[in-house]
N, C-alpha and C positions, 0 to 999 in steps of 0.2 A: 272154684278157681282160685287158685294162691294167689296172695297180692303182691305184686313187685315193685321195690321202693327205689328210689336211687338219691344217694347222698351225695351231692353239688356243692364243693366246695372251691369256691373260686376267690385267688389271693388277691385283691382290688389292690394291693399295696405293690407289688410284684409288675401289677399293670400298670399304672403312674408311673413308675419306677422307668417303665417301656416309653412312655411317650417324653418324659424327661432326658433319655436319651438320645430318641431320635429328635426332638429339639435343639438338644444341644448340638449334634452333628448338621444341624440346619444352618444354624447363625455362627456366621463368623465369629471370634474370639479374636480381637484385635488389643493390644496395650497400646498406653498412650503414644508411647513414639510412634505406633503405625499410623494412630488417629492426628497427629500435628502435621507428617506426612503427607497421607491426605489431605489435609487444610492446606497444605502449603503446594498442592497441585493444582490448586486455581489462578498459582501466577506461572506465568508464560519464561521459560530457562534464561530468557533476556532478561526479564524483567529480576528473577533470582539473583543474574548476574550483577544487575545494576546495583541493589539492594545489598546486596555484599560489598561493591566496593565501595559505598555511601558510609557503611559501618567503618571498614577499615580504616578510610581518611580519617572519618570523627577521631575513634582510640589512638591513634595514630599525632593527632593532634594533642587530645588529652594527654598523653601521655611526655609530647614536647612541653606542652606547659605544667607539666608538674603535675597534670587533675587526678583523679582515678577515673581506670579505664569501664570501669563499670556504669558508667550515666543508665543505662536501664533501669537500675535501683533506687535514682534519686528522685526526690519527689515534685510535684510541679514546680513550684517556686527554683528551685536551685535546676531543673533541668531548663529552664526557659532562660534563666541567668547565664548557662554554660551555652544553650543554642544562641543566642545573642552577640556573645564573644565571638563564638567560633564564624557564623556567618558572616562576621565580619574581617578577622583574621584568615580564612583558609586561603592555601593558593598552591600551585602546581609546586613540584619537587623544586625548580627553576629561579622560584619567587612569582612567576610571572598569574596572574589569576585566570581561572576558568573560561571556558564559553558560557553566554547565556545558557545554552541549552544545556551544559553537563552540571554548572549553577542550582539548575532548576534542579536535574535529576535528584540532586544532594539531598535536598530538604527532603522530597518525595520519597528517596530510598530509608532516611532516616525513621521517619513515618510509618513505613512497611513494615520496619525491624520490631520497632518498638509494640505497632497494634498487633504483627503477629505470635506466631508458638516461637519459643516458651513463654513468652514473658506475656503477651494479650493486655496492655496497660490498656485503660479504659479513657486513653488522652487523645486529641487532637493536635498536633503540634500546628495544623495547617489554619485551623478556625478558631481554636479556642481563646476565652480574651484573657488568660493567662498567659498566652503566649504574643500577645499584640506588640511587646516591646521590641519581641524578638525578631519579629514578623515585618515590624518597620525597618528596622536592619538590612530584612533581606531583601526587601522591593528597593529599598535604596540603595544598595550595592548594583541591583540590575540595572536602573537607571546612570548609575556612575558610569559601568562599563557600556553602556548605552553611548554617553554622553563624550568617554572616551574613546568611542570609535573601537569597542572594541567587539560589537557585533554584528561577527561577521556570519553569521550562521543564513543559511538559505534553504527552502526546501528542494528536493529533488526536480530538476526542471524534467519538465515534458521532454521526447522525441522530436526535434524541429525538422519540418516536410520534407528539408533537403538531407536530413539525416535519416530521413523513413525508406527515401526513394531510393539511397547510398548503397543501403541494406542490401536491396533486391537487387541493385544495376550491377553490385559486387559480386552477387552469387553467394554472399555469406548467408544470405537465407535463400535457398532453393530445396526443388528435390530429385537435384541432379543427384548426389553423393551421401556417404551416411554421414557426415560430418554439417553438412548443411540442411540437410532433413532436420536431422535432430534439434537444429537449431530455428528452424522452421516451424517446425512445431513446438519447441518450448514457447517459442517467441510468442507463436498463437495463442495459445494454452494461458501465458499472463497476459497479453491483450484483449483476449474476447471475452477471459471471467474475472478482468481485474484482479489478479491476483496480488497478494502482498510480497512483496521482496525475495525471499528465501524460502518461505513460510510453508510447509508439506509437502514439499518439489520432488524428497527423499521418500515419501511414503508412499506415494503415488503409484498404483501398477498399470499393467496390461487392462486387468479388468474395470479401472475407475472409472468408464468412459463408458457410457452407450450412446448407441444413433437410436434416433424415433424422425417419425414426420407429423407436420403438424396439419391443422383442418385442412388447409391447402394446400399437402401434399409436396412442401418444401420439407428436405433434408434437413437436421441439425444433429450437433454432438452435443451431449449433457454431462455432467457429473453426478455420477450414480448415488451420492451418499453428500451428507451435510458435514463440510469439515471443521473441525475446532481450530478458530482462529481468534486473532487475537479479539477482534471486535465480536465474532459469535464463540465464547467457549463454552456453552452448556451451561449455564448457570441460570437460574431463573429466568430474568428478564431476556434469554435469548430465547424467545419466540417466535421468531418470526425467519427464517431464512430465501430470499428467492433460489429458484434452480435456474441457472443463468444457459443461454443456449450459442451454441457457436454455426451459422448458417454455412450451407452450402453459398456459393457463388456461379457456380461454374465456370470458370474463366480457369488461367493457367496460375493464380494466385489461391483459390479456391482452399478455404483451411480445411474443409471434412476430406476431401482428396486426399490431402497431404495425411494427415491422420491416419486416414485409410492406409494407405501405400508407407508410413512408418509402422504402424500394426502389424502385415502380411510381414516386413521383412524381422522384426524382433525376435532375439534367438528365445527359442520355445523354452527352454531349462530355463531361462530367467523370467520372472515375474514382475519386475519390477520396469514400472514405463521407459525409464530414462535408462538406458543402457550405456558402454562405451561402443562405437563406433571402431567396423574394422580398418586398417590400414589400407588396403587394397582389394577392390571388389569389383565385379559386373553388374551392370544392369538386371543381366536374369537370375543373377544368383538370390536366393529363396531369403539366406541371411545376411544380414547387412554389419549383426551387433553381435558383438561380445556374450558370456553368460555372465560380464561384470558390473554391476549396477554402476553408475556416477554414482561419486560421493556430495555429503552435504557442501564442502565448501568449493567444489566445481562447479555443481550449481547457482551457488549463493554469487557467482561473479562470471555467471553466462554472460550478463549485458556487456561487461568491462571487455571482456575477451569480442565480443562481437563487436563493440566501438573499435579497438583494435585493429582487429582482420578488415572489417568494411571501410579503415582508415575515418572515420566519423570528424567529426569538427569538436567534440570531446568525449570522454570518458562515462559513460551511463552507465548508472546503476539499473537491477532488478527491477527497484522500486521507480525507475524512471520510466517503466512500463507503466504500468499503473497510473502514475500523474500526465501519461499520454492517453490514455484513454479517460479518465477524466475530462479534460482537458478539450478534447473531441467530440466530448458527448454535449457538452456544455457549451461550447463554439456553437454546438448544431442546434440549441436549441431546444434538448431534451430537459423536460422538468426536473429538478430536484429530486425529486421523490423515485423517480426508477431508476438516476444515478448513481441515490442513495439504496436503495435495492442491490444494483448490482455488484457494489462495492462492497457492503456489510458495514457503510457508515450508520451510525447512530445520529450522528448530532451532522446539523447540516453546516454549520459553523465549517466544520470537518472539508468540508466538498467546498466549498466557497476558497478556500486557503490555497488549492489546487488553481484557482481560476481566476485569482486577484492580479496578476500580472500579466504582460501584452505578451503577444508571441511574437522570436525575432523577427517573423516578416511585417508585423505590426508596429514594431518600436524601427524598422527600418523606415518604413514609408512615413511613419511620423518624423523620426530625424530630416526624410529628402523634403517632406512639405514645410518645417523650420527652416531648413538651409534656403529656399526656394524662397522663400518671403525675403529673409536678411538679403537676397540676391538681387532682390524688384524682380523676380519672376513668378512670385504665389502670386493668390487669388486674391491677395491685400490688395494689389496694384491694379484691380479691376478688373483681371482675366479668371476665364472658368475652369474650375480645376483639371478640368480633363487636357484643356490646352495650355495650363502652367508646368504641366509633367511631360510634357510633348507625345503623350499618351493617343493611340487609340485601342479603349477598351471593345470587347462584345462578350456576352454574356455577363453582365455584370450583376450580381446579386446585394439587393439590402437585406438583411437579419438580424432582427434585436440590435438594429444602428450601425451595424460593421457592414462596410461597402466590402464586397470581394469580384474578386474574376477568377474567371480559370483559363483565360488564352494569355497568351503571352503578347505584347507588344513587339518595337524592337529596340525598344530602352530597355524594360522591367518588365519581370511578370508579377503583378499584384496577387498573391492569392490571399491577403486580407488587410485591407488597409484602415480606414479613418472611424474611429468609435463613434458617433456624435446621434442627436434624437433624428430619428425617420423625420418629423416636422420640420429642421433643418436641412435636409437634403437639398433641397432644392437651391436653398443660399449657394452654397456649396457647388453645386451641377448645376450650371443655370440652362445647360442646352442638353440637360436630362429628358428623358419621356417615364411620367411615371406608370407601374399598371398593378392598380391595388395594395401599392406599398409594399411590392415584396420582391416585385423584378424592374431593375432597370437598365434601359438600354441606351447609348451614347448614340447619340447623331453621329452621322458623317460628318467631316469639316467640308 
């Protein structure tokens, strides 16, 4: 039998050559500009903005006194000597100086520019004790404008009860109409998942929302996906996200309702949640909206336009949604820690800053029980408070020391009056009945 031989000649170099190929079609090939890019998408377009116009003051300024505009190249010594000057020189186009809070921004932006691309200096402008002279400068400028009355800065107040109720008794949130849907359900949408301000209102579609029921067989709406926000953007330490839920009701206020009944009528060609609203429509008609999405900055001043239309007692922001529910959750009693959940605060400091001030029905009742003493009608002069206000309360509630009602007298309706310890109540209400420190009830006179 002939032998038959076979000559196996395989190019190993030809193959390497293969897999170095298709490697390279694997991994991105990025140059540095794409990679400082990306570095520089871990701050938020506000935050960019603010950072630019931090920069531009400084040069702006060096450049009036003569400096060079280059301060990124100089070295600690002389750049702490320049920050020092200038935090104490800068001021509005006017002469007139900053707010605290734009003050603040300054340093912070400056900070940004300098640790990030290009330049990446390995300085602290904020801690460093190279920078402590500078640094005295600028906490003593705050204090100055402090001291001069010149901070006027406030956080966003809450919704107050008579501006909640304005809402609905107006019709500016209903779902009679597509203009008041729409508004109805924005309104929900940043009330029930504490939304921030402005903040993905635009990205938002049809699909970002499902219904589920929970063990007990109650409704709610969720948002389907984890959004990058300011407090969660994806970066390491965001861990932790809750999925926040918005309950049926069943009542004629009922948010998944309304949901529901703005979903069925959104025109199908558009994807995106927030539509425009037509001019004129029916009831049975199928479509309600536009194929034109809202844009960002019609969003961004829903609240203003709703303070508006519902004629409100002022002007609310987005974000005054937000510090109403806050606000609400922490009236009632809810821990920390799930308020802090469903907000995406971090730091509880954070949630405390929402909650440090009375609400107007609060600081009213306090103003009537001052006036009522200076008058020899308070409880100074021997009488009980319920009969210094000529008050007769029923259903009267204590909660973490806030006396409240919900009926109305026919002076005043309390719905939250006197802060003070449970253990004092009684000074206070002397012809109270307690029962277990949580509910109290006023005698009859």
């Amino acid at each position: 039998m002939a032998e038959i031989s076979f000559d196996l000649n395989f190019d190993l170099t030809t193959l390497d050559d293969m897999e170095t190929e298709e490697n390279a079609a694997r991994f991105a090939n990025l140059a540095e500009e794409d990679l400082d890019d990306i570095g520089e998408g871990r701050n938020e377009k506000s935050t960019k903005k603010s950072t630019k116009w931090g920069v531009k003051l400084l040069k702006e300024w060096c450049q009036a006194k003569a400096y060079s505009t280059d301060f990124e190249q100089l070295d600690v010594p002389e750049l702490a000597s320049l920050l020092r000057r200038f935090y104490g020189e800068v001021r509005k186009q006017d002469g007139s100086p900053y707010a605290i809070k734009s003050y603040r921004g300054l340093r912070a932006a400056i900070h940004r520019h300098l640790t990030g691309a290009p330049y990446n200096r390995q300085v602290n402008i904020l801690r460093d004790r190279e920078f402590q002279s500078a640094n005295n400068v600028f906490l003593g400028m705050l204090k100055k404008f402090k001291r001069e009355g010149l901070d006027v800065s406030s956080p966003k107040p809450a919704i107050s009860e008579g501006d909640l109720k304005a809402m609905f008794d107006s019709k500016v949130l209903s779902m009679d109409n597509p203009s008041s849907l729409l508004n109805l359900v924005w309104f929900y949408l940043e009330y029930h998942f504490c939304r921030r301000g402005r903040e993905g209102l635009r990205s938002l579609k049809k699909s970002s929302f499902g219904f589920g029921l929970d063990d007990e067989n109650n409704e709610y709406v969720f948002l389907k996906f984890n959004e990058a926000t300011k407090n969660h953007p994806g970066d390491l330490q965001d861990d932790f996200q809750s999925q926040n839920r918005m309950y049926a009701t069943n009542d004629e206020k009922c948010p998944v309702q309304a949901i529901k009944k703005y979903l069925s009528k959104l025109n199908p060609k558009c994807e995106y949640l927030f539509q425009r609203p037509k001019s004129s429509v029916l009831e049975s008609d199928e479509v309600w909206y536009t194929n034109t999405p809202i844009g960002v900055n019609t969003l961004g001043n829903m609240m203003v336009k709703i303070s508006e239309k519902a004629k409100l007692s002022q002007k609310y922001t987005n974000h005054s949604i937000r510090a109403t529910t806050i606000t609400a959750l922490s009236n009632a009693g809810i821990e920390t820690r799930v308020i802090m959940a469903m907000s995406g605060h971090r730091n509880e400091n954070s949630i405390k800053s929402y909650c440090q001030d009375a609400s107007i029905s609060q600081k009213r009742f306090c103003s009537h029980i001052l006036h009522e003493t200076l008058t020899g009608k308070g409880s100074a002069h021997g009488k009980s408070q319920s009969n210094s206000l000529g008050l007769s309360l029923r259903n009267v509630r204590v909660h973490e020391g806030c006396l409240s009602t919900t009926e109305s007298s026919n002076d005043i309706n309390v719905t939250s009056a006197v802060r003070t310890e449970t253990s004092n109540m009684s000074k206070l209400f002397s012809k109270c009945t307690f029962q277990n420190s949580v509910t109290v009830y006023v005698q009859n006179q």
